[in-house]
Structure formats: C-alpha cells, structure tokens
Residue, then its C-alpha position, 0 to 999 in steps of 0.5 A: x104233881x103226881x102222889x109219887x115219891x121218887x126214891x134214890x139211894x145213893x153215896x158219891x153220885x154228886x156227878x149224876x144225882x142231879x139230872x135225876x132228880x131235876x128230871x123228875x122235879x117238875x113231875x112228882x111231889x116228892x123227891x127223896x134221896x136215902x144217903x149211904x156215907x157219901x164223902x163228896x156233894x151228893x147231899x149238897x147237890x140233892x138238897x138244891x134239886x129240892x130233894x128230902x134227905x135221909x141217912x141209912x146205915x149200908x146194909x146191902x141194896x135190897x134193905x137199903x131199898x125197902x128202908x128208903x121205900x118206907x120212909x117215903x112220903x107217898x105209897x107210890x114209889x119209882x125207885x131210880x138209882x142215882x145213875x138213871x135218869x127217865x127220858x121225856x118218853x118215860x116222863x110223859x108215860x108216869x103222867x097217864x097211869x092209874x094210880x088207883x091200881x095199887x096192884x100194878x106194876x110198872x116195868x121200865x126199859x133201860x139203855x145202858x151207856x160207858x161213858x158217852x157210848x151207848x151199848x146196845x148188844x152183849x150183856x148190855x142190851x135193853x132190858x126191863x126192870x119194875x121200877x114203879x109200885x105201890x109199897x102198900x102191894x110190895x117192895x124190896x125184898x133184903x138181898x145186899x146184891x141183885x135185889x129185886x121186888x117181891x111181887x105178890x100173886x096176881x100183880x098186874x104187870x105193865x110197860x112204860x113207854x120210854x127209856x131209862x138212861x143208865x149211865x152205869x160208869x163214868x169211865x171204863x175203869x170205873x166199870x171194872x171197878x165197880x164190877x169188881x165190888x159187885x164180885x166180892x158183894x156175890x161172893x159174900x152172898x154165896x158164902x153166908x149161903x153155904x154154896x160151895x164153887x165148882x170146878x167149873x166155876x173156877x176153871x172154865x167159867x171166864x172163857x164160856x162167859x166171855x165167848x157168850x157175852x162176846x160172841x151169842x150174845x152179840x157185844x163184838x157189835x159194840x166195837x171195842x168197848x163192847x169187848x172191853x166190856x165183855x172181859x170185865x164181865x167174864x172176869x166178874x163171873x170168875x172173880x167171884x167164885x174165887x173170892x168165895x173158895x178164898x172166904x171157904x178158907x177163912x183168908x178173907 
C-alpha cells in the first residue's frame, strides 16, 4: 500500500463514489470520504468501499478541500471528486512516484464524459489538473468555486501517465442543472468581490462564448451533445453575470 490518502468530498454521489473508491482501494492506505449532507447511500456505499467517514459543514469547495486535506491520515493527499474515477494507466503511474519529494506536484489528465459519451473537443477537451500533493508543501486554497492549490515558489510540477475518467453528468439535464449552480456559486463569488457586470457581460457574452466554444474551440465535433453542451456553457457564462446585477440590487 502507498503512504496515500486518497480524499473525496462528496454529497449524493451514491451512483459513482464506488468505482472511485474501489479503484484505488487496492493501491492507497487510506480512503477518506468528507460528506457534505448527502440524503441519499453515499455514506452506505463509501463505508462498504472500506472508506473513513467525516461530516463537513458546506462551506464552498475550496474550505471543503483544505479541511478534507488536513483531516487525512497521510501527507500525501490525491484529491479526486466523487465523480473521477483513475484509469489502470493512472494507477500503475501513483505506483512509481517519489514520494520522498515532498515538493512535487503531481498533474493528471482528465477525460470528461455526459452521460456514456466522451467529449473530446469544446470547452471539454483534455485538460490537466494537480490532483496529487503533499499537504506539508501546500493545498487548497478557500475559494467556494474554482478552487485550486496554491503552489508555493519552487514546486516542482510533473505529469502522470493516464487518465482520469470525469463522469461529470449523468445526464444532459443534469449537466444544465448543475451549471446552473455553479452560476449562482460565481455570482456569489463576484458579488461579495465587489465586481460590478458590464454590458458586455450582459448583453453579448452568450452569443461570443458559444461561438467559441462551438465553433474555435472545436464542440460541433462532438455532434449534438457537444452543441448541446456549448449552449449550456455559453448560458452559464450569461446567467451569472445576471444573477450578479440581480444580487447588486438586493433581489437575491
């Protein structure tokens, strides 16, 4: 077993948070699952994947994290949503690593999918994200959306070998239901900045970001659901900065 805890935030992942976690079971020594109010069997399905249960207050993602971090048994820490599951490649690349340079980073590659379909272009092409450190060097930073780790000057960053599977949606719908969250999360996050959305943010935000997403950025490659997919970005990208003038004016 790896000196690894592998950390899931969660709440009502009961459909995925297994195949994450057996995935990962026969690799690390610790599997921790930081439960943020789940009303349905994640917490049943993590405790028979062998996995360490807490309860965290929500307090965005980014304080979610660094709390789920600190409370792990081990310094090294990958940190995996419930919905990304390491792919044999991956797995075999944690096996490899020194874990004596606490300084390093470790980047994965994501796949993204909708449902059963993979989507390889748009704003859902591959990506990397550090997803495996050692808490002692750095770790989340407290953002309640688009969080990220801090890295410290002179961290040493490097590539894993294989993929992350993120089954980001269930469904289409599902999709749009969680983008939609994630826009008033964003505009929350502007307001208590004190940003103020422009006219352009308003007005011609959604037809640019679709066209980009649509057409440079390569989604009509992905058939319908990568246009599918492309307007319920672009309406994310609108939706907020409306929510934010709404939030400006005291009405949310």
């Amino acid at each position: 077993m790896l000196p690894i805890s592998l950390v899931v935030i969660a709440k009502n992942e009961a459909h995925i948070i297994g195949q994450t976690l057996a995935a990962l079971r026969p690799v690390v020594a610790e599997l921790l699952v930081a439960d943020t109010g789940s009303t349905d069997d994640t917490v049943a399905v993590a405790a028979a994947n062998g996995a360490r249960i807490i309860s965290l207050p929500w307090q965005g993602f980014g304080w979610c994290k660094q709390q789920a971090a600190l409370a792990a048994s081990y310094d090294w820490v990958l940190a995996l949503d419930a919905d990304e599951v390491p792919d044999e490649a991956l797995i075999m690349a944690l096996q490899q690593i020194d874990l004596n340079a606490i300084d390093t980073v470790y980047r994965c590659r994501f796949l993204s999918y909708v449902g059963q379909q993979l989507l390889l272009h748009g704003e859902w092409k591959p990506f990397y994200k550090v997803r495996l450190f050692n808490r002692r060097h750095c770790n989340w930073n407290d953002a309640a959306v688009h969080e990220s780790i801090v890295l410290p000057t002179g961290t040493r960053q490097a590539t894993l070998s294989g993929h992350i599977l993120h089954y980001s949606s269930r469904s289409l719908r599902e999709y749009a239901d969680k983008m939609n969250a994630y826009a008033h999360h964003m505009a929350a996050k502007y307001h208590a900045a004190g940003k103020r959305p422009s006219f352009f943010k308003l007005y011609t935000y959604y037809p640019i970001l679709f066209f980009q997403t649509w057409i440079l950025k390569g989604g009509f490659r992905d058939g319908r659901l990568g246009y599918a997919c492309a307007k319920i970005v672009a309406q994310y990208g609108m939706l907020k900065y409306h929510l934010l003038a709404e939030m400006r004016k005291g009405q949310l």
